[in-house]
C-alpha positions as CSV (number, residue, x, y, z in Angstrom):
1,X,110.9,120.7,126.6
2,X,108.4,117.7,126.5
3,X,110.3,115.7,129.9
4,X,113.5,115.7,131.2
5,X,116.5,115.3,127.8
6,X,113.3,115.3,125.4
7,X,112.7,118.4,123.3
8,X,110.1,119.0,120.7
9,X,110.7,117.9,117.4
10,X,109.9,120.2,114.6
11,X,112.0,119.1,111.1
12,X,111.4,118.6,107.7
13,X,109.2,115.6,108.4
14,X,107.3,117.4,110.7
15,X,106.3,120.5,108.6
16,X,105.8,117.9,105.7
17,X,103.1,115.9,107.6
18,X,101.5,118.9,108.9
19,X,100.9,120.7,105.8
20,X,99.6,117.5,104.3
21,X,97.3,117.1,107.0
22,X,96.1,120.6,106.7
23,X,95.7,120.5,102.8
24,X,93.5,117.0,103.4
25,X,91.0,119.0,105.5
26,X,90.7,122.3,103.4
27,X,90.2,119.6,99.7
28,X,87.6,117.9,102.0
29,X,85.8,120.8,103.0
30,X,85.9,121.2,99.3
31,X,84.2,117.9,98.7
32,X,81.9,118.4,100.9
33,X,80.9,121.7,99.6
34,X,76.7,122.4,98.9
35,X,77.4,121.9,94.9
36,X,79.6,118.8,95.0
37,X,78.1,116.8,97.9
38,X,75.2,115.5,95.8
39,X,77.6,113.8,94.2
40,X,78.0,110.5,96.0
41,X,81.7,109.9,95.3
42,X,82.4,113.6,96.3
43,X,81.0,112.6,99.8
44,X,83.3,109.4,99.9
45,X,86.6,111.0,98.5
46,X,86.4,113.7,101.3
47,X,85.8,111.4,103.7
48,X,88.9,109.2,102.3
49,X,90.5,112.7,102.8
50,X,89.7,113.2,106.5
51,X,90.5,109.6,107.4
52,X,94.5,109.9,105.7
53,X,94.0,113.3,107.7
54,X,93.2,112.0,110.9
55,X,95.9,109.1,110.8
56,X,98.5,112.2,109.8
57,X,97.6,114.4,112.9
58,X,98.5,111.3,115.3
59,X,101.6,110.6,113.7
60,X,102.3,114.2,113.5
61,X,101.7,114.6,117.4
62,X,103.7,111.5,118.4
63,X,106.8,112.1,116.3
64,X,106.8,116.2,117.7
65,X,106.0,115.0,121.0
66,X,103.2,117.8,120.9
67,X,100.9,114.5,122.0
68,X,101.8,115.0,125.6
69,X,99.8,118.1,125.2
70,X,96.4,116.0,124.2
71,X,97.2,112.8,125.5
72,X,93.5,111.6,125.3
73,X,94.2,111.4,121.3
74,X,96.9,108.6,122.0
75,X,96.4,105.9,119.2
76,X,92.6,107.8,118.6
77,X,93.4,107.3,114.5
78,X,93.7,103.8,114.8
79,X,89.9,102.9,113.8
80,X,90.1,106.1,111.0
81,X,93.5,103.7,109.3
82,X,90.8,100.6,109.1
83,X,88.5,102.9,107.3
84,X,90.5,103.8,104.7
85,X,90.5,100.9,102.8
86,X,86.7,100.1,102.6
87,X,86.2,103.9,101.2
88,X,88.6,103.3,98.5
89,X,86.5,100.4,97.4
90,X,83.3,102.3,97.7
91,X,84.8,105.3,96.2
92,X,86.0,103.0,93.2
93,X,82.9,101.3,92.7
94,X,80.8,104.6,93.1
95,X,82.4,106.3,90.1
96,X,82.3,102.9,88.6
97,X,78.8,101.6,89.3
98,X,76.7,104.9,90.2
99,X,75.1,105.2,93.4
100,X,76.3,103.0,96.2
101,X,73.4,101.6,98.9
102,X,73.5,102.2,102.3
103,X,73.3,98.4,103.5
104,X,76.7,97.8,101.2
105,X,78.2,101.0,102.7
106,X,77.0,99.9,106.3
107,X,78.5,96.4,105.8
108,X,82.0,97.6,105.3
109,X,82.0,99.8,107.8
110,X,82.1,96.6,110.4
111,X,85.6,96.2,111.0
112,X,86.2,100.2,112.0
113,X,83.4,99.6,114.3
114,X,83.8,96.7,116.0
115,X,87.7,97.9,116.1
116,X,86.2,101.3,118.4
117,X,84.4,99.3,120.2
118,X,87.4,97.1,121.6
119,X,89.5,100.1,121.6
120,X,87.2,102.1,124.0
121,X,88.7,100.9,127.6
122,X,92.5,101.9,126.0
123,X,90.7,105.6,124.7
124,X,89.3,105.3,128.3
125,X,92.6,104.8,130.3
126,X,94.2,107.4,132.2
127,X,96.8,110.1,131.5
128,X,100.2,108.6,132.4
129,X,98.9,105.1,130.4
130,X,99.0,107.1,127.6
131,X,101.8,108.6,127.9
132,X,104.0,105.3,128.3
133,X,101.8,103.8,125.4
134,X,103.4,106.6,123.3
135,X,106.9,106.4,124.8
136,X,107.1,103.1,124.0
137,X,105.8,103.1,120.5
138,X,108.1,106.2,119.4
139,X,110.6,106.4,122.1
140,X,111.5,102.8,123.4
141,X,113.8,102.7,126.1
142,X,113.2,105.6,128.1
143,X,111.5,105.8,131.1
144,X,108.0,105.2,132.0
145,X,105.4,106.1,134.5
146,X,103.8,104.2,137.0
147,X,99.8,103.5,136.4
148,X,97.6,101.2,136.1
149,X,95.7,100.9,133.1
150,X,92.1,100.5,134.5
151,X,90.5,97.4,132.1
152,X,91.3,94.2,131.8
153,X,94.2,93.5,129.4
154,X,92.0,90.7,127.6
155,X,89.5,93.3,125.8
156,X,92.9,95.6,124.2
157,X,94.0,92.0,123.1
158,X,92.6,92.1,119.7
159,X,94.3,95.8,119.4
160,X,97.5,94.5,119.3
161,X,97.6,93.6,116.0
162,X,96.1,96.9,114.3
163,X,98.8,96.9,111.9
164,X,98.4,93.5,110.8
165,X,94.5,94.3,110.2
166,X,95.4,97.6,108.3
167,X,97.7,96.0,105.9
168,X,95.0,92.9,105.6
169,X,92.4,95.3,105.1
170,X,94.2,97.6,102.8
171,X,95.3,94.6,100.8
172,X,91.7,93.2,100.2
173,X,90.0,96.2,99.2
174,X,92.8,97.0,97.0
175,X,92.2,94.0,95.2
176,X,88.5,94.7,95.0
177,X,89.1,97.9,93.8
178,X,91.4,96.4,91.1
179,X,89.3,94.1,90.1
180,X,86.3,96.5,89.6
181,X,89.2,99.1,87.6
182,X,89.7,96.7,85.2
183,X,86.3,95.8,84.5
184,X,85.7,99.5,83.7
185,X,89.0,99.9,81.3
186,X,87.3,96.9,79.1
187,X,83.8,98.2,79.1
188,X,85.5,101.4,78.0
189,X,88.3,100.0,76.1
190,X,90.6,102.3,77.0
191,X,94.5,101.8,77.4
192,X,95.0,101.6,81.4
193,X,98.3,104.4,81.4
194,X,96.5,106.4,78.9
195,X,93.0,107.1,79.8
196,X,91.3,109.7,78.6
197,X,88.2,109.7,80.5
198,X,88.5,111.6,83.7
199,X,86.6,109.0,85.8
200,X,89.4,106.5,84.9
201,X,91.8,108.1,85.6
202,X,90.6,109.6,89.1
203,X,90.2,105.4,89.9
204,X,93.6,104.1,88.3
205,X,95.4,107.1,90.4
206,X,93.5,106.4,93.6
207,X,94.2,102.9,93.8
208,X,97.6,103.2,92.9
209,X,98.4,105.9,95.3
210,X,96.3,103.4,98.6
211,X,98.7,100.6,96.9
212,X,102.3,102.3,97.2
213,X,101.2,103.8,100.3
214,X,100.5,100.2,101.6
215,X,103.4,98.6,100.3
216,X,105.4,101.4,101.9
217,X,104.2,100.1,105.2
218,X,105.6,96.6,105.2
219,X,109.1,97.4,105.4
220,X,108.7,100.4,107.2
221,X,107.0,98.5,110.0
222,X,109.8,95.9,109.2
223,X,112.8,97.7,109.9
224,X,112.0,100.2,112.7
225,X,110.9,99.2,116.3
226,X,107.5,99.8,117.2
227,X,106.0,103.2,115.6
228,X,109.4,104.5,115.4
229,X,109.3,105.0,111.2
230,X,105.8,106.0,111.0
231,X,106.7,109.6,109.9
232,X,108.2,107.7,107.0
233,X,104.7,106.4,105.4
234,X,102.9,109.8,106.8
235,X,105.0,111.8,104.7
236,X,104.2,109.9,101.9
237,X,100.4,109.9,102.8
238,X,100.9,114.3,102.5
239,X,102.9,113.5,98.9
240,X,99.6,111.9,97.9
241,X,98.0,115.0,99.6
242,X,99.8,116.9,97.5
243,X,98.9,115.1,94.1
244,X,95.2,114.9,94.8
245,X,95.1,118.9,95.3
246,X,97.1,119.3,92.1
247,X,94.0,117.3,90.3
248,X,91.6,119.2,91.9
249,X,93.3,122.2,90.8
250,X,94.0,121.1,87.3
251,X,90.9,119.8,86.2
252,X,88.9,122.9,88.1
253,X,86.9,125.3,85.6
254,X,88.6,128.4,87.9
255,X,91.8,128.6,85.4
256,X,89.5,128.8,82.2
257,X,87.3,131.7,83.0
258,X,86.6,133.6,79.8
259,X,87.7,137.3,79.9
260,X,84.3,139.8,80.4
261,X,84.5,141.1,77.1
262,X,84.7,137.9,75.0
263,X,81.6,137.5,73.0
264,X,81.3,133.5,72.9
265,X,81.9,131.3,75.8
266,X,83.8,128.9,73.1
267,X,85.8,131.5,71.0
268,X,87.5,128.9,69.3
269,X,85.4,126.1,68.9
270,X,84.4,125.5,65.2
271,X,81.6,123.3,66.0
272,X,79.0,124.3,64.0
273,X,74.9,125.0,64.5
274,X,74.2,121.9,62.8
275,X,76.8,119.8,64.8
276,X,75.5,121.2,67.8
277,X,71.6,120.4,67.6
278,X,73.4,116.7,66.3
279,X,74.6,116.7,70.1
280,X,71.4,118.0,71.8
281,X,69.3,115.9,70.1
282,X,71.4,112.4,70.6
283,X,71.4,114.2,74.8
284,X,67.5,114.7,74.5
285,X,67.3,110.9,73.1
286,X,69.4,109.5,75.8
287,X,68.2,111.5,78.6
288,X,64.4,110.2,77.9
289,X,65.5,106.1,76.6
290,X,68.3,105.5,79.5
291,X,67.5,108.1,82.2
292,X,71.0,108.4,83.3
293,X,70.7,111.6,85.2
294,X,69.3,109.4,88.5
295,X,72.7,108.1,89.0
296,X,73.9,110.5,91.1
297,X,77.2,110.2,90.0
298,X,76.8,111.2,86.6
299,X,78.6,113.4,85.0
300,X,79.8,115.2,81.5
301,X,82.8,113.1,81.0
302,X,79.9,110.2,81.3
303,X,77.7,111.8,79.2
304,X,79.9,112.4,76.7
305,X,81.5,108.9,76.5
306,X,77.7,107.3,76.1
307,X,76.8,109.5,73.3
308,X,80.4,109.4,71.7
309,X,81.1,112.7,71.5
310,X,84.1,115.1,72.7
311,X,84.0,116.3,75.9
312,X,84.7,119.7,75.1
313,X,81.9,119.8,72.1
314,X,79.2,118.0,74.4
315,X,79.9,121.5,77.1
316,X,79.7,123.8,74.2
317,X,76.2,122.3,73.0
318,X,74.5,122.5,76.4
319,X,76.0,125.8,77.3
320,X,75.6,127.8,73.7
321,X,72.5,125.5,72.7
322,X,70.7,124.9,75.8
323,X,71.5,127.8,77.6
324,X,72.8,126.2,80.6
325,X,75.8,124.5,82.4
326,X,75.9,120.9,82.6
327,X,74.7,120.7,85.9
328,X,71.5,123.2,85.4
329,X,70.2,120.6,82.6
330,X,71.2,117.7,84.6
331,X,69.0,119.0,88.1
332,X,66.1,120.5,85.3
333,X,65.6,116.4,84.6
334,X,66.2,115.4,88.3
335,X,63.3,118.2,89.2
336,X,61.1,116.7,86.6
337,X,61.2,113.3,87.1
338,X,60.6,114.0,90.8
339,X,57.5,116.4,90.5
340,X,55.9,113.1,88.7
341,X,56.5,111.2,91.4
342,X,55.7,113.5,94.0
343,X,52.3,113.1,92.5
344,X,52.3,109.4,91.5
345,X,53.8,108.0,94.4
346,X,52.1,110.0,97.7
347,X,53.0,107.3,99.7
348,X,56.6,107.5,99.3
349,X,59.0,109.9,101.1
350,X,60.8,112.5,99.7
351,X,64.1,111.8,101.1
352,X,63.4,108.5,98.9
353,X,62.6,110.5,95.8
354,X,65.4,112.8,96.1
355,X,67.4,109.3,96.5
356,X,65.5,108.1,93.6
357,X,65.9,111.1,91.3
358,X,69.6,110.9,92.1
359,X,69.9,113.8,94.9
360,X,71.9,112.4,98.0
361,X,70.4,114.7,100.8
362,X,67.0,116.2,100.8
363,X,68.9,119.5,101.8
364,X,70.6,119.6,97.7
365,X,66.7,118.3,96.4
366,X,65.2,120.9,98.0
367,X,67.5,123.7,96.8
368,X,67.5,122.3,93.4
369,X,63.5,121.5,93.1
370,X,62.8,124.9,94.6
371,X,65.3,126.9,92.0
372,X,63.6,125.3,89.0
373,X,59.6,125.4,90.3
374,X,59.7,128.0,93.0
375,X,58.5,125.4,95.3
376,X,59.6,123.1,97.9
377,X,59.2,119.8,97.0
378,X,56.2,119.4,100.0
379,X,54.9,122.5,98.5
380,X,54.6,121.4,95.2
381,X,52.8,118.2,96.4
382,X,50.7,119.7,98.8
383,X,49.4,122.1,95.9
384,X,48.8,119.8,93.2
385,X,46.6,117.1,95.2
386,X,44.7,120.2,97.0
């Protein structure tokens, strides 16, 4: 029992949120893995991930009633639900544009902020303020506790409107993010419900899933009292969950592992030796012209759409041709390009030439530059101006 004629709730909304919530952390971890962190849009997408994840976990605590448990985490999701839609927008416009400055980054992330800041004398209130904040968002009408809350009532002002500024804020970046989406389809000319390129299709889905979670929302909020249909939108948010971890899944290399005792990785490819040095040479000629490989971002889908081959053929040519995975020529460029500027440019950094050579941390540079030279990027330095 939470109080007295309360019990815990625990029903098929309740197991739906959780295990959305749970899945959201466990994909992120994903994201945030060593290999696919140097990927700038990785880093975003997980963090999209964990804000939906936090915003979950309240709801799922409030509607339970488990919340009375941890009532310090009363409304703490409220800033993470003002975060989401500024990381859609950079997400969208890091797969669309390539890397993604920290200034821009920084500048969206002004609303969450300044939203914490206000909220901090609420986060800081006591234990039975809490508690009748919660009652009367999902339980209006029963009784409350005596308290004081402790601040002056003017700073939590602004607060009171949090929904309004999610839906404003979801609403704006989804229009940015639109706007950016369609920009892409032209440059690519490629039919918006049938997109074949994988980048596409991860931004079409991404803004379309923010979109019909956001419209959900309005009459939600609408037609229940206070945070009373919540659990409504959350379940919703694991659906989405659900979808992104099926895309993971789907589009992961784990499900087409060759059996040990096939002879060719491509068994039945019928691209043949000449079409394949066709490919490495047009890779060779853009890799040296256009330099791609220092938008982080970058990736074989890319690669094949600039030098207007198929996917599948541009793999087979690296791997059978090359002798390595996409990933192992792309950091053998990156490593490159930075040992000359670890020697051209002593003056710079080289958390700035990792940035530059399209590494996000110096932690990924340093694995990557030492697995191709057998030196750490200071090492390499330090030895050639000796």
């Amino acid at each position: 029992m939470i109080t007295s004629g309360m019990a815990y709730r625990m029903d098929v909304f309740a197991v739906f949120m959780l295990l959305g919530l749970v899945q959201a952390v466990f994909i992120s971890f994903f994201f945030f893995s060593a290999q696919n962190r140097v990927r700038q849009p990785n880093v975003l997408f997980g963090a999209l991930l964990l804000a939906i994840a936090g915003c979950l976990l309240e709801i799922f605590l409030m509607y339970t009633g488990y919340i009375v448990h941890v009532l310090h985490l009363v409304d703490f999701s409220e800033p993470l639900a003002l975060l989401i839609g500024p990381l859609l927008y950079l997400l969208t416009r890091s797969l669309a544009e390539g890397q993604v400055g920290k200034k821009p980054m920084l500048l969206h992330m002004v609303l969450p902020f300044a939203y914490t800041l206000l909220l901090i004398p609420f986060l800081a209130a006591n234990a039975d303020f809490k508690y009748n904040s919660w009652i009367e968002a999902y339980h209006p009408g029963m009784p409350l506790r005596e308290t004081e809350p402790g601040y002056d009532p003017r700073w939590f002002a602004p607060t009171d409107w949090h929904t309004e500024l999610v839906l404003i804020s979801l609403g704006v970046y989804i229009i940015l993010s639109v706007m950016i989406i369609v920009k892409s389809f032209r440059k690519k000319k490629e039919s918006f419900w049938k997109a074949q390129s994988l980048t596409l299709k991860t931004m079409r889905n991404g803004v379309l899933h923010i979109a019909a979670f956001t419209l959900l929302m309005i009459p939600v909020k609408l037609l229940n009292k206070n945070d009373t249909g919540d659990h409504y939108f959350a379940a919703f948010g694991s659906l989405m969950i659900y979808a992104t971890s099926f895309s993971v899944m789907r589009n992961s290399g784990f499900f087409r592992q060759p059996a040990l005792n096939e002879p060719v990785k491509y068994k039945t490819s019928t691209l043949s030796q000449a079409d394949q040095q066709k490919i490495i040479s047009k890779i060779e000629h853009l890799m040296a012209g256009q330099k791609p490989y220092l938008n982080s971002s970058f990736s074989l889908p890319e690669l094949a759409d600039q030098i207007n081959e198929p996917v599948h053929n541009v793999s087979q040519a690296i791997n059978d041709g090359l002798g390595k995975n996409f990933f192992e020529l792309i950091a053998c460029y990156r490593v490159e390009e930075a040992k000359r500027l670890l020697i051209e440019n002593l003056h710079i950094k080289i958390e700035e030439i990792a940035e530059q050579v399209g590494y996000s941390s110096k932690s990924s540079f340093n694995t990557a530059f030492k697995k191709n030279t057998g030196y750490t990027p200071s090492e390499y330095r330090a030895m050639k101006i000796a």
